[in-house]
C-alpha positions as CSV (number, residue, x, y, z in Angstrom):
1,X,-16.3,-21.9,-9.9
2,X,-18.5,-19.0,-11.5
3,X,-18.9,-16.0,-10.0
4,X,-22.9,-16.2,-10.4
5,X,-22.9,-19.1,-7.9
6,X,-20.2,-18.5,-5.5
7,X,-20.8,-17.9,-2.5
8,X,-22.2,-13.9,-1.3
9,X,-20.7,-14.6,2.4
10,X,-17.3,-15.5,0.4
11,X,-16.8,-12.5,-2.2
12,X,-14.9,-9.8,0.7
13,X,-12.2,-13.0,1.8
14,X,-11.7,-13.1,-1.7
15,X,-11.3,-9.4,-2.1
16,X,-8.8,-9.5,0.7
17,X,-6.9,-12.6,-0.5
18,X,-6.3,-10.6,-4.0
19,X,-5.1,-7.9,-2.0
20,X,-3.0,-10.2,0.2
21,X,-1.2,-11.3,-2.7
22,X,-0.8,-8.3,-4.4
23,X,0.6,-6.2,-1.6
24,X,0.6,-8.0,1.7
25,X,2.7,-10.6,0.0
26,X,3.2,-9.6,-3.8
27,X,5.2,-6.2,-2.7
28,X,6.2,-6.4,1.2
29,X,7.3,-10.0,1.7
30,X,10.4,-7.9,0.7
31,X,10.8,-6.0,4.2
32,X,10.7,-8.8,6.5
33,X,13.1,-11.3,3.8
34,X,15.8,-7.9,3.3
35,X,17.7,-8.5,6.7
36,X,18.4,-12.2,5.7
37,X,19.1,-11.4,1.8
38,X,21.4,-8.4,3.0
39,X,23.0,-10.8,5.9
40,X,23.7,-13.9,3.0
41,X,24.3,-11.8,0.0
42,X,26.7,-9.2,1.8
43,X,24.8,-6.2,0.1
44,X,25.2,-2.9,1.7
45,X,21.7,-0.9,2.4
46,X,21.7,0.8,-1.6
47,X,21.1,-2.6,-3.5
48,X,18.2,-2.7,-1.3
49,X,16.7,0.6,-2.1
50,X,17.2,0.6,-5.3
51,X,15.1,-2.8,-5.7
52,X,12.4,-1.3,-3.2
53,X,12.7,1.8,-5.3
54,X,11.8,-0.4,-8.6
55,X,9.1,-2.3,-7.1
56,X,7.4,1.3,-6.4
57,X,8.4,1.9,-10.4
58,X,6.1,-1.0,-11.6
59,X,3.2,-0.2,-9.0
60,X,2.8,3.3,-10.6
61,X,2.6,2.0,-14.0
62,X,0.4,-1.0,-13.2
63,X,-2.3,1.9,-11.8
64,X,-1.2,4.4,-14.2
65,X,-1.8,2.2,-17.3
66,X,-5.7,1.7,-15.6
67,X,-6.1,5.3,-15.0
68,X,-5.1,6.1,-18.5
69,X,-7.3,3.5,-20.1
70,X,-4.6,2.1,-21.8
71,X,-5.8,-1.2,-19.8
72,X,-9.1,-2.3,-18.2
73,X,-9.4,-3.3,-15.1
74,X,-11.3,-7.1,-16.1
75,X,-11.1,-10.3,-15.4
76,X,-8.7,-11.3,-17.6
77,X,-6.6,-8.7,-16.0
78,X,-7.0,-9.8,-12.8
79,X,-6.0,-13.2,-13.2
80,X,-3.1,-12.9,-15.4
81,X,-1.7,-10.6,-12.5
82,X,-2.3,-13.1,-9.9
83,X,-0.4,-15.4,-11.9
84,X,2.4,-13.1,-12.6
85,X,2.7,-11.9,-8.7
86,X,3.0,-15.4,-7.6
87,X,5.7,-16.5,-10.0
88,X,7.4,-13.1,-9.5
89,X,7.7,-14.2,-6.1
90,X,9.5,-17.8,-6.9
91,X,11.6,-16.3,-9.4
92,X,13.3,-14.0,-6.9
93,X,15.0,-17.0,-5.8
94,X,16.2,-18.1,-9.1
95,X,19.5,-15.5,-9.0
96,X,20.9,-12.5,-6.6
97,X,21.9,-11.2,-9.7
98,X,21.0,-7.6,-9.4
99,X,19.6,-6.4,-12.9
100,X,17.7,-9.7,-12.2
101,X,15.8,-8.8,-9.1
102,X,15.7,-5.2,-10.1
103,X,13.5,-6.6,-13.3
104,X,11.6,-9.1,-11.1
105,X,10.5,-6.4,-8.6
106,X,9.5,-4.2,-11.4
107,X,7.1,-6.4,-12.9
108,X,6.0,-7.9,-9.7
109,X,4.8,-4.2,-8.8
110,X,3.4,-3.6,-12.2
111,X,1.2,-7.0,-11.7
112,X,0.7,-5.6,-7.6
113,X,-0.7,-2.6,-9.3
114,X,-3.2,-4.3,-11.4
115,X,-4.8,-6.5,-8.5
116,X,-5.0,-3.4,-6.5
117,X,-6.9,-1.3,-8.8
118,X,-9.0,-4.3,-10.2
119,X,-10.4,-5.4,-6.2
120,X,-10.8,-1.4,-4.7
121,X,-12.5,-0.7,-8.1
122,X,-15.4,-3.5,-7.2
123,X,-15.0,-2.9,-3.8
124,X,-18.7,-0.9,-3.5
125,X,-19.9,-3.0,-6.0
126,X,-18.9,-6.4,-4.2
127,X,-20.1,-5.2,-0.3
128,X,-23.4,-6.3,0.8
129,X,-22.8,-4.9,4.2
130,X,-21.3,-1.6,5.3
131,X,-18.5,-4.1,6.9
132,X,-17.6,-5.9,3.8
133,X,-15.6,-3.1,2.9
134,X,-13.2,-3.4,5.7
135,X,-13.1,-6.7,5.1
136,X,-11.4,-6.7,2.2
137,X,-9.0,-4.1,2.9
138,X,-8.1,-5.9,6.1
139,X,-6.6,-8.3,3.2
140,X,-3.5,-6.2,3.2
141,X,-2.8,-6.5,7.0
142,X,-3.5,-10.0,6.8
143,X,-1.1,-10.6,3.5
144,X,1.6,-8.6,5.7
145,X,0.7,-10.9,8.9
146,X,1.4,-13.8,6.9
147,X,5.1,-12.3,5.1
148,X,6.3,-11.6,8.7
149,X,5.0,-15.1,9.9
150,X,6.6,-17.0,7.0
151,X,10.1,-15.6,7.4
152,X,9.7,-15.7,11.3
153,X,8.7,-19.4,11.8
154,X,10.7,-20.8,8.7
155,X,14.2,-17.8,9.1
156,X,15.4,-20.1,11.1
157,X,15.8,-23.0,9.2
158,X,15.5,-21.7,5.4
159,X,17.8,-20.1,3.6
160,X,16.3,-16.5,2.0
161,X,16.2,-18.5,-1.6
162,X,13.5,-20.9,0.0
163,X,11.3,-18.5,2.0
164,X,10.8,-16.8,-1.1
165,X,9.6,-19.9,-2.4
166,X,7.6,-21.3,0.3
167,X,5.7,-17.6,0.2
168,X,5.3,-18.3,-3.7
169,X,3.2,-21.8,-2.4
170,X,1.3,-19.5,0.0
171,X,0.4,-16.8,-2.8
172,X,-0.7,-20.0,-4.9
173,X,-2.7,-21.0,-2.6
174,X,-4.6,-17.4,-1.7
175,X,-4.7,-16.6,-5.6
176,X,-6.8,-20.0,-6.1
177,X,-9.3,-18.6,-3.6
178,X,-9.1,-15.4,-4.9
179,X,-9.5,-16.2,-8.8
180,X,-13.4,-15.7,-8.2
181,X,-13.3,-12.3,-6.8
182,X,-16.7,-11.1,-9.0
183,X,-15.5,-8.5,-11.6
184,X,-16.2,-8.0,-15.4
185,X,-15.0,-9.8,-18.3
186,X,-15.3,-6.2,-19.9
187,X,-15.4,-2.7,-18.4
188,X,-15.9,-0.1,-21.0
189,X,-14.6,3.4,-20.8
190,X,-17.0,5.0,-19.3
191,X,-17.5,2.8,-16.7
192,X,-13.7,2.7,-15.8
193,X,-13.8,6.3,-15.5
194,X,-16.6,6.2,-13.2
195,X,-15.4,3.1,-11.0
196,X,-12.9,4.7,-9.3
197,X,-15.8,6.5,-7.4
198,X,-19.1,7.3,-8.9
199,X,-20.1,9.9,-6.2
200,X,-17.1,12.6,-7.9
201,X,-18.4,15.0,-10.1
202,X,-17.2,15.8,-13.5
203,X,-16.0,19.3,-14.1
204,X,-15.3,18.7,-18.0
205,X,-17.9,21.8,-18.4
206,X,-15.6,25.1,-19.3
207,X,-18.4,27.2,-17.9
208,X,-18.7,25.0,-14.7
209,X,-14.4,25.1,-14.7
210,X,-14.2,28.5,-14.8
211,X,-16.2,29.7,-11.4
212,X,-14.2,30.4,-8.2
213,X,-15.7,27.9,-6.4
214,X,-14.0,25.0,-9.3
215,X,-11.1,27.3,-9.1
216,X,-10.7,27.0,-5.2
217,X,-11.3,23.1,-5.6
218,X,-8.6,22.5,-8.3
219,X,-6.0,24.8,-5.5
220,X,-7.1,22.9,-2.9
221,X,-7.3,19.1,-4.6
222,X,-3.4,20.4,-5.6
223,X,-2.3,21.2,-2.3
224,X,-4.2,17.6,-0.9
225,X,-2.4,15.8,-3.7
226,X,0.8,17.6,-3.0
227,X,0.2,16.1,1.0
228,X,-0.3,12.6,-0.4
229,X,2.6,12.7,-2.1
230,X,4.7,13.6,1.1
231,X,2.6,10.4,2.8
232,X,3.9,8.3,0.2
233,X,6.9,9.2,0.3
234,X,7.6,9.2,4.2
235,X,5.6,5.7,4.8
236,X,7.3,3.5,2.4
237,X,10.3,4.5,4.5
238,X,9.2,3.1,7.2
239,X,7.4,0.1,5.7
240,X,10.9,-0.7,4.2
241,X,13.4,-0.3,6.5
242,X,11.4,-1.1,9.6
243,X,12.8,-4.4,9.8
244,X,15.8,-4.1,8.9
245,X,16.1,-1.3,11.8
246,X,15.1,-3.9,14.1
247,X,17.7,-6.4,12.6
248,X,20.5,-5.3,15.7
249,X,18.1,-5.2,18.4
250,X,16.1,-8.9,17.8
251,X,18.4,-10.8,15.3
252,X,18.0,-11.4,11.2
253,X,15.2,-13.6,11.6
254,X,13.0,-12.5,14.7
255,X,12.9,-8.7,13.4
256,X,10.3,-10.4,11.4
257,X,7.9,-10.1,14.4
258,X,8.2,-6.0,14.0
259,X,6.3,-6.9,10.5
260,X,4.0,-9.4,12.3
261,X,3.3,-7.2,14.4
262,X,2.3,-4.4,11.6
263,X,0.6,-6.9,10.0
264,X,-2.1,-7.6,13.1
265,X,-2.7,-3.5,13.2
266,X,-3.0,-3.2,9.6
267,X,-5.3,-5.9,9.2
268,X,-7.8,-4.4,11.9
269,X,-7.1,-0.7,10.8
270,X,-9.7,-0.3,8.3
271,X,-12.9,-1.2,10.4
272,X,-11.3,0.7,13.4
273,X,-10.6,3.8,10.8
274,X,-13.8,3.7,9.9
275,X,-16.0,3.4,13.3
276,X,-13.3,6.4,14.2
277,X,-14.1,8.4,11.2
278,X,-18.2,8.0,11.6
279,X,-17.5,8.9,15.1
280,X,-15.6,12.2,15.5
281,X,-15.0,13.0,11.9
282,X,-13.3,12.3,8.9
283,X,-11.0,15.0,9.7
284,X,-10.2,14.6,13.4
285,X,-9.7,11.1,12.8
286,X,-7.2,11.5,10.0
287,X,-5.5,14.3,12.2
288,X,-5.2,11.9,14.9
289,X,-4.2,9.2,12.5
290,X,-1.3,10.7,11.0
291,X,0.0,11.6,14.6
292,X,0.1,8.7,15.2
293,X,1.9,7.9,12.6
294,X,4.4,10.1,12.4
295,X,4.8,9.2,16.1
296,X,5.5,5.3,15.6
297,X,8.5,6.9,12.7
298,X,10.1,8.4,16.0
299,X,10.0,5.7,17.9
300,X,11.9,3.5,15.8
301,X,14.2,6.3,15.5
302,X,14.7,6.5,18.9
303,X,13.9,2.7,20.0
304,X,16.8,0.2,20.8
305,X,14.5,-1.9,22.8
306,X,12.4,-4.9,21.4
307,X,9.5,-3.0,23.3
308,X,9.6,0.3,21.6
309,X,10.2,-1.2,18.1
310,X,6.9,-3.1,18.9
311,X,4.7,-0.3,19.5
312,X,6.6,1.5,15.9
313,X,6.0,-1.5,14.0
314,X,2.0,-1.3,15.4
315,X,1.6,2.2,14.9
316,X,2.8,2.1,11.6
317,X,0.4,-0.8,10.6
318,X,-2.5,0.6,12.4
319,X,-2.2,4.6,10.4
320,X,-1.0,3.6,6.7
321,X,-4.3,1.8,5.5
322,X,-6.6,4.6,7.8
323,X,-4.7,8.2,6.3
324,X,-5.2,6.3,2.3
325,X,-8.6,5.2,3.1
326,X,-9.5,8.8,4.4
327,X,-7.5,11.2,2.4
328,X,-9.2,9.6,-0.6
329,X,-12.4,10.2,1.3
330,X,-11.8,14.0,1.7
331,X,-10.8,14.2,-2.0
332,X,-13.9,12.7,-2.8
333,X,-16.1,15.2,-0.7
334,X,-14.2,17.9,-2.9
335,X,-16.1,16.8,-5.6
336,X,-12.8,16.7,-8.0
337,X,-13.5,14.1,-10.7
338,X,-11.0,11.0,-10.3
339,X,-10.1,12.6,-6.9
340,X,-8.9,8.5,-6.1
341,X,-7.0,8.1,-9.5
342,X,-5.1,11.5,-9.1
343,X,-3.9,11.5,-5.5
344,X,-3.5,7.8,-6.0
345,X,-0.8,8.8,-8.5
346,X,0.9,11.8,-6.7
347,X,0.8,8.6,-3.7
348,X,2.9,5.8,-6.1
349,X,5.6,8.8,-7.0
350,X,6.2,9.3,-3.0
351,X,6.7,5.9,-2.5
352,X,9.4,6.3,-5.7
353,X,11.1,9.2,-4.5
354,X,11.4,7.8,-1.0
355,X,13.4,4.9,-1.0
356,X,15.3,6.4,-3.8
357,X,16.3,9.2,-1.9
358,X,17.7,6.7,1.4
359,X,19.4,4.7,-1.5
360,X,21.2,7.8,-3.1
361,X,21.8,10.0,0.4
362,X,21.1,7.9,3.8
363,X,22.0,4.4,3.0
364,X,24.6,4.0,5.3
365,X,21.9,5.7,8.2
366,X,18.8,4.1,8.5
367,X,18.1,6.3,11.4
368,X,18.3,9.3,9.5
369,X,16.0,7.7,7.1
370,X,13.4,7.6,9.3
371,X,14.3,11.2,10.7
372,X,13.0,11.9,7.4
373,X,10.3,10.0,7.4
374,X,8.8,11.6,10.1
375,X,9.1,14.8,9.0
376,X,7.7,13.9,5.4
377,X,4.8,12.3,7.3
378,X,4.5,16.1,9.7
379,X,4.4,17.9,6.4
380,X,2.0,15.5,4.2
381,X,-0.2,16.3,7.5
382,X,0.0,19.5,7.6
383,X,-0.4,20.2,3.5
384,X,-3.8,17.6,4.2
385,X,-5.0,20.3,6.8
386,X,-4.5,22.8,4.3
387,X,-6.2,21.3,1.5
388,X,-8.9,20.6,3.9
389,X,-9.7,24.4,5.0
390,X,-9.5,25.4,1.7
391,X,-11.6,23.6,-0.1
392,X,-14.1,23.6,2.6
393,X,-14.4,20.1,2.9
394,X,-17.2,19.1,6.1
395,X,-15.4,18.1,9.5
């Protein structure tokens, strides 16, 4: 159906099914299907990491290659990546050969890239109401919802080749819906520059670059970035290994409830983020946000009760989508040009670093892992306060 008569009420669900593909489904079915791939394939925890680790590979290039302009973010785009998420997802399936799924995840993440970019990009555009927003990012709660629930009500009876399969009929399903997210057939240069977030200001001027106050900005847009790269880093931890954490305590299959769980808080994060934000600050909230979070990575540390992994696997859900969706908010208010594109970058090299770092040091202690997490996720908060305070963003 054309986008000129579908329907205005429609265009956020579609927004948030593209996203649910791309990452709900298109890059974290992975966590809840790990414990059952580990469990029938015999692979120790560094297979594992190193496929995670890959996945993060293609996600950086697939919003690297758009914030180069090597690649615009159209409708042609789009589409072709829906295609190529979905059928990266049934072709995990095909073979546990290793240099296999290490190629699959790669290009599934590149294509996870591309949708990502290619909905937040129209995201302003697309919102009629202040709500539409959330909305759509809600789509990559929901997408993780619906992983956990797929290997939770069908572990039982499928092996880990057919729940890959049965979540490649879901993504079909969501990407039909999706196709008709409204977004150009050609976005120019300029325009791909600017879509990231009109309200930055360009600082291309040497006269305007060379004043204190652009001086100050740059150090403090460096130390923000360098923050955002410690988030990165320390969330993916958790977001990968949560279940398999869980694996001992609730059993290969119903771990997948700790991601079902994470799915419900993601999905109502963003509109809860927000109403916080408007309310006490963006810089309270995001204090109080990453607490949390770095909280919920102790917890599971610390938790060998169904109970306590619950409340990790909610905290985590409920912080990750709030501390991007502020942090890029802060960078905006810096008035850095492509503040979004740059700490969006230094975010997609934590999340490499990260899992490669368990895979290479702590793959044999998951616990550790998230030892380190949480103290990745104490500094990235800390380095975010700085960045703050120096470039004099308002509280």
């Amino acid at each position: 159906m054309p986008e000129s008569i579908a329907k205005p009420s429609l265009t956020p669900i579609r927004g948030a099914l593209g996203l649910s593909v791309a990452m709900g489904m298109g890059r974290f079915f992975y966590t809840p299907a790990l414990p059952l791939m580990v469990a029938a394939l015999h692979w120790g925890s560094a297979p594992g990491a190193w496929i995670a680790t890959l996945n993060y590979v293609g996600y950086f290039i697939g919003t690297l290659v758009i914030a180069q302009g090597w690649v615009e973010p159209n409708r042609f785009v789009y589409r072709l990546s829906l295609i190529v998420s979905t059928l990266g997802l049934a072709a995990v399936a095909l073979t546990p050969n290793l240099i296999w799924q290490g190629g699959i995840r790669t290009i599934a993440g590149i294509a996870s890239g591309l949708i990502f970019v290619c909905v937040t990009q129209r995201i302003p555009a697309n919102s009629r109401k202040p709500r539409d927003g959330g909305i759509s990012y809600g789509g990559v709660g929901f997408g993780i919802l619906v992983s956990g629930a797929i290997v939770l009500a069908a572990g039982s009876f499928a092996d880990w080749r057919q729940l890959w399969l049965i979540c490649a009929a879901v993504s079909a399903i969501f990407s039909i819906i999706a196709w008709t997210w409204p977004i150009p057939t050609r976005v120019s240069q300029n325009i791909t520059a600017e879509a990231v977030d009109p309200t930055e200001t360009n600082t291309d001027d040497p006269a305007e670059a060379a004043t204190p106050f652009a001086a100050n900005r740059r150090r403090a847009m460096a130390i923000l970035s360098t923050g955002y790269f410690f988030q990165g880093g320390g969330y993916i931890i958790i977001g990968t290994y949560l279940v398999v954490l869980a694996g001992p305590v609730f059993g290969a299959t119903a771990a997948a409830s700790t991601w079902l769980i994470a799915g419900i808080a993601t999905a109502v994060s963003p509109l809860t983020w927000s109403a916080v934000a408007a309310r006490i600050g963006t810089v309270k909230a995001l204090t109080v946000c990453y607490c949390l979070q770095v909280l919920g990575a102790l917890l599971a540390v610390f938790g060998s009760s169904p109970i306590v992994l619950i409340i990790a696997a909610a905290l985590f859900g409920f912080t990750f989508i709030g501390v991007v969706m502020m942090t890029i908010g802060v960078g905006t208010q810096m008035g850095v040009a492509n503040a979004s594109a740059k700490l969006t970058s230094w975010y997609s090299i934590g999340q490499i670093v990260g899992p490669a770092i368990v895979a290479a040091a702590l793959s044999e202690h998951i616990a550790a892992a998230f030892i380190a997490s949480a103290i990745a996720l104490a500094v990235a908060m800390a380095l975010t306060l700085v960045g703050v305070l120096t470039g004099n963003v308002d509280r």
